[in-house]
N, C-alpha and C positions, 0 to 999 in steps of 0.2 A: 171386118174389124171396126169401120165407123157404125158398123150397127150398133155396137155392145161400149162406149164410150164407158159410162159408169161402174161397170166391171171391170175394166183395165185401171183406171184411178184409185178405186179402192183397195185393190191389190198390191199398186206400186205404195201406197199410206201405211200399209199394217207391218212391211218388214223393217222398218225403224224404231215401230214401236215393238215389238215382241224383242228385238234387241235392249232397248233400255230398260223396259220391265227385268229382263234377266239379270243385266250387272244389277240393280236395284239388289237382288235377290241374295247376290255373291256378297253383296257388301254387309244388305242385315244376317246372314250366314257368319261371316267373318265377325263379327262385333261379336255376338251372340258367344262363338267360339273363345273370344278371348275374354269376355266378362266371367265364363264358365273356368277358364285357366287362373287366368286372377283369384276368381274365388275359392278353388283347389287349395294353390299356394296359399295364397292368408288363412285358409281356415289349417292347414298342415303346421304354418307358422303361430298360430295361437295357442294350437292343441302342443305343440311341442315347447312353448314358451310353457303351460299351464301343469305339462309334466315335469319339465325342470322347475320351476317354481315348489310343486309339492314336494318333490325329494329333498326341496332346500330345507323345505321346512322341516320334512321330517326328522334331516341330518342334523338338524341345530336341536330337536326335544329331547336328540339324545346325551346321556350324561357323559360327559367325560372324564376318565380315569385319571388322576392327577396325584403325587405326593407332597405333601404339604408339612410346613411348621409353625409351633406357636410360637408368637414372637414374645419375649421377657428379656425384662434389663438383666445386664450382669455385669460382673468385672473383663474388664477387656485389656490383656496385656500390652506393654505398651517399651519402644525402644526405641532409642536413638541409633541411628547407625551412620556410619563414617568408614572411611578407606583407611589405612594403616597399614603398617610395616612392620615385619618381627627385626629385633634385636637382640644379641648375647649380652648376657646380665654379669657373664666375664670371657671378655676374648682379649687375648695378647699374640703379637707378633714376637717370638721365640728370638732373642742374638744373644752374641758373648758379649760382656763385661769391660775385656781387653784383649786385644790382639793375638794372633797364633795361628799353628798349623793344626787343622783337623787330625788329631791319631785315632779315633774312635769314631763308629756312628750308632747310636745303640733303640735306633727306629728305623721306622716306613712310612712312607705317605699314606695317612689314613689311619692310622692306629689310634686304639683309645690307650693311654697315658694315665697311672695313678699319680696324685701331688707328690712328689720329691723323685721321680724317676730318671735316670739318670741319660740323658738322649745323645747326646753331644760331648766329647771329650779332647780340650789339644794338650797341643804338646807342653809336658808339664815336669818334663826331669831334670832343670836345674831346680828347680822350687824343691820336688821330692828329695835333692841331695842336700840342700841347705835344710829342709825340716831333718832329716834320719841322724844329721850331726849336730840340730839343738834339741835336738831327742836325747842325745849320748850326754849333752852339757846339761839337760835339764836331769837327768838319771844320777849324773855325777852329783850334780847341788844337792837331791834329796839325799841321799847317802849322806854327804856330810852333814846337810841338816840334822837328820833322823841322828847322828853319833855326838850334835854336840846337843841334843835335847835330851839324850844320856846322861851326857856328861856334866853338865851346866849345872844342875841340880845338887851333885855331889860337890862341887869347886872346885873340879878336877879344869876347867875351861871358865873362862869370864863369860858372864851373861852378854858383855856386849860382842864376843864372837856368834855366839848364838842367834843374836838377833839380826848381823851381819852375813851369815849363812841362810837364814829365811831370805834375808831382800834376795841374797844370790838365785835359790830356789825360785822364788816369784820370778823375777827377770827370763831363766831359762823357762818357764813354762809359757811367760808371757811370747816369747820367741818363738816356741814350738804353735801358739795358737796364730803367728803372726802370718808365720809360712803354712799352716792350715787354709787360713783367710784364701792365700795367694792362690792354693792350689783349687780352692773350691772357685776362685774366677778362672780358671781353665776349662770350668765345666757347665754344662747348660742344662738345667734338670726343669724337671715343670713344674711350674707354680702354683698349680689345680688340677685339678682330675679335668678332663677333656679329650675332645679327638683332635687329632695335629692334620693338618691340612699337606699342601703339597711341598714337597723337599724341596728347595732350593741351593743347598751345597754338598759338594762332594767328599769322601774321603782325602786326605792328601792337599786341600783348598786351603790356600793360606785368608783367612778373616779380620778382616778390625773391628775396633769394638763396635757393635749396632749396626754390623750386617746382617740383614734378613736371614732366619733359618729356616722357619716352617710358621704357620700362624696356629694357635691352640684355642680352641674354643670350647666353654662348657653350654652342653646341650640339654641337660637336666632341666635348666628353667630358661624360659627366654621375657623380654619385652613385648609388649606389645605398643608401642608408640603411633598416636593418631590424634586428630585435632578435630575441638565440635566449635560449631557457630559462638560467638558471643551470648546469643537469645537464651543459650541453653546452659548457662554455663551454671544457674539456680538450681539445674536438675539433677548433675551430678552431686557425687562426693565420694572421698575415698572410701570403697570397702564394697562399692556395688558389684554386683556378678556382672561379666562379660562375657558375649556370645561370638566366637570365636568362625570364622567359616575360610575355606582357601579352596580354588578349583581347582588345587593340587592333589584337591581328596574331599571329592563333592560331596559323600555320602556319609563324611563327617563331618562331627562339629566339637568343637574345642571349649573349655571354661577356663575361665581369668580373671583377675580381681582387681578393680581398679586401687590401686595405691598410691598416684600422686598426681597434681594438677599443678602444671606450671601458675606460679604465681601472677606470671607477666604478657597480655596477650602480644599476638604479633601488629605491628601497626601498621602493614597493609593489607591485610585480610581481616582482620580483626578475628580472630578467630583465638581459641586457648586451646593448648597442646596438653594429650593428657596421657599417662602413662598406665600399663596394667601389666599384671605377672601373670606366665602363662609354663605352670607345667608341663614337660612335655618326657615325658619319664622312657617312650619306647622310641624318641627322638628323631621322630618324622618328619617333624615340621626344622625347618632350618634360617638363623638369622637370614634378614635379606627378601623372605618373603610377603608378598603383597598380601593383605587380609585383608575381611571386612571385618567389624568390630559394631556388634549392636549391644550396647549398654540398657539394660534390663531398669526399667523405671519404675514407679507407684503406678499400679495397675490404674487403669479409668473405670469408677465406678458407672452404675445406669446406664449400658452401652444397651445398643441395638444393635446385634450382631444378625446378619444373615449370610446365609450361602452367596458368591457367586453366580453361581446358576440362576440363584432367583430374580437376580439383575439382566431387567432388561435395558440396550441402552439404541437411541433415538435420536433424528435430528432434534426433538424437543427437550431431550434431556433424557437422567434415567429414571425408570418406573419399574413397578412390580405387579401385580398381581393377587390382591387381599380376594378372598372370600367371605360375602355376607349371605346373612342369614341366622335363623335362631340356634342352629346347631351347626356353624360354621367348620368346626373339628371335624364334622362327616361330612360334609357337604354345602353344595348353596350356589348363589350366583356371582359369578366374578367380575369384579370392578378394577379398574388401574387406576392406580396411584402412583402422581409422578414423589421422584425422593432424590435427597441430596445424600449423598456416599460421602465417606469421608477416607480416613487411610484402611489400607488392606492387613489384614491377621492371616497368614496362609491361606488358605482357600476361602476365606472369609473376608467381610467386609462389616467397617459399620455404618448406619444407616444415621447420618446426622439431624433428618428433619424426613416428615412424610407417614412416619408408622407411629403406633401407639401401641404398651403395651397387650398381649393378648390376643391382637390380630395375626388371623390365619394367614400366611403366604403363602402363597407356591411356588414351592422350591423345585420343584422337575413335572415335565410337563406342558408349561405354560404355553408354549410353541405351538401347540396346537385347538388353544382354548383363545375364543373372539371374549369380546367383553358381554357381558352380560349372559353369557353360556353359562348353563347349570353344570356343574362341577361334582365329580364324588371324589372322595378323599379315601385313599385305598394304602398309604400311606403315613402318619404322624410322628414327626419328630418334637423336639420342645419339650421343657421341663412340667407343660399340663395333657402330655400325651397320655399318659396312663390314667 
């Protein structure tokens, strides 16, 4: 073993190193591995960025299908509207005159009633026995009357019995209509055509005069009572049409004419109360009910009407959707335009400020068109469609 010194040294030197050269080896291996992964993923992540990219683009050159309209001024109708209440234009609460027992009932709750109909009857046979004997006294007067206007003429009687015989006549006749009088306050007839509301007395009931019987209302025509601002009061006058509506009967609508304006506003609302007639001939609508009432005004000339639909609305405010280009009616590219709305016409609206006329909008559609997207118009409405 001391022979061979330098052979045993070199061999205990070289197992340290053939170790470190290897990890050496593992580590540029390893790096190598992951620069190669790295470079996979990014270039997967470019190509896949560069294929969504061109779809984007291709998805925007194409056109989208949109209906659109031309915008032009016009008249735009135009109303006031207010809360209101129907009234009878004649209701009365039905009583007797003067006192008595009920002998007759000649209704029902609910009945319709012609004017002079005889509903209510009391008791009334002293009156009848006092008229049946100045009936016999007025019968008696004319007889004599009638023999001395015979006679007077020949001289068979003095003119002044004759004239004394008339006053007799008059007097009994005046008696017979005195005790008429009486008997017709025994009796409670109606005063107009109407329908009577609910009974409130009985057969056999003894009444004083101006107890309640039944209430009578005519349903032919009614009120329409309701009150506009002060602001407004220039816009009315008597004779305008009135737009009648009740959710008693949504899928109708009523007409009525205004016919009077209180003279005197109220002086703490400041408001004027204003009156209108409302036919109501198959008599469905009933005093008492809540209406609305929109008073039909001088149309607004140059309006700028469009659809709802083509209002879009934004934290920014609202906008629309014009199409430009040289043939905007077929086509073209879409720009937003912010605009001020004003009040609404049923499904319409007008456009206060923002449009001009002539300009294309789109009216459906718009939802799915970005700004500056080419546009066809597969659709046109507006008065330069054709």
């Amino acid at each position: 073993m001391s022979d061979n010194p330098e052979f045993t040294e070199s061999s205990s030197e070289s197992a340290p190193d053939r170790e470190a050269s290897s990890s050496q080896g593992a580590s540029r291996r390893t790096i190598v591995l992951t620069i190669v992964i790295l470079a996979i993923v990014l270039g997967g992540l470019f190509a896949w960025r560069a294929i969504r990219s061109g779809g984007g683009q291709a998805w925007q050159a194409q056109e989208t299908a949109v209906a659109a309209m031309v915008v032009e001024p016009q008249l735009a109708p135009r109303e006031l509207e207010a809360v209101g209440s129907l009234s009878a234009v004649r209701e009365v609460m039905l009583a007797p005159e003067v006192a008595g027992r009920v002998s007759a009932l000649r209704f029902s709750a609910g009945d319709y009633v012609r004017s002079g109909d005889l509903l209510v009857q009391l008791y009334a046979g002293p009156e009848e026995a006092d008229r049946t004997a100045a009936k016999a006294r007025a019968d008696f007067a004319r007889i004599q009357f009638e023999r001395s206007e015979e006679l007077a003429p020949t001289g068979a009687e003095p003119r002044e019995l004759l004239e004394e015989r008339r006053s007799q006549l008059d007097q009994a006749l005046a008696e017979v209509a005195r005790f008429d009088a009486r008997i017709r306050e025994k009796q409670v007839r109606a005063p107009f055509s109407g329908r009577l509301g609910i009974r409130q007395i009985d057969p056999g009931q003894y009444l004083n005069a101006g107890d309640p019987i039944a209430t009578l209302t005519a349903l032919d025509t009614l009120f329409v009572d309701f009150s506009v601002p002060q602001q407004q009061l220039g816009a009315i006058e008597p004779g305008q049409t009135v737009r009648i509506g009740t959710d008693a009967y949504p899928d109708r609508s009523f007409t009525a004419r205004l016919t009077s304006i209180e003279p005197k506003l109220d002086e703490e609302t400041r408001n004027v109360r204003v009156q209108a007639r409302l036919a109501n001939p198959d008599h469905v609508l009933r005093p008492g009910m809540y209406v609305t009432a929109a008073v039909e005004l001088p149309p607004q000339e140059n309006a700028i009407v469009v659809p709802l639909t083509a209002i879009q609305t934004s934290a920014q405010g609202d906008n629309v959707i014009v199409i430009r280009g040289e043939n905007a009616k077929e086509g073209g590219k879409a720009e937003i335009v912010a605009v001020r709305t004003g009040r609404r016409i049923g499904n319409n609206v007008i456009v206060e400020s923002g449009l001009e006329a002539g300009d294309v909008v789109i009216s459906q559609g718009q939802l799915r068109v970005q700004p500056g997207a080419t546009v066809k118009v597969t659709e046109l409405a507006g008065p330069e469609a054709g």
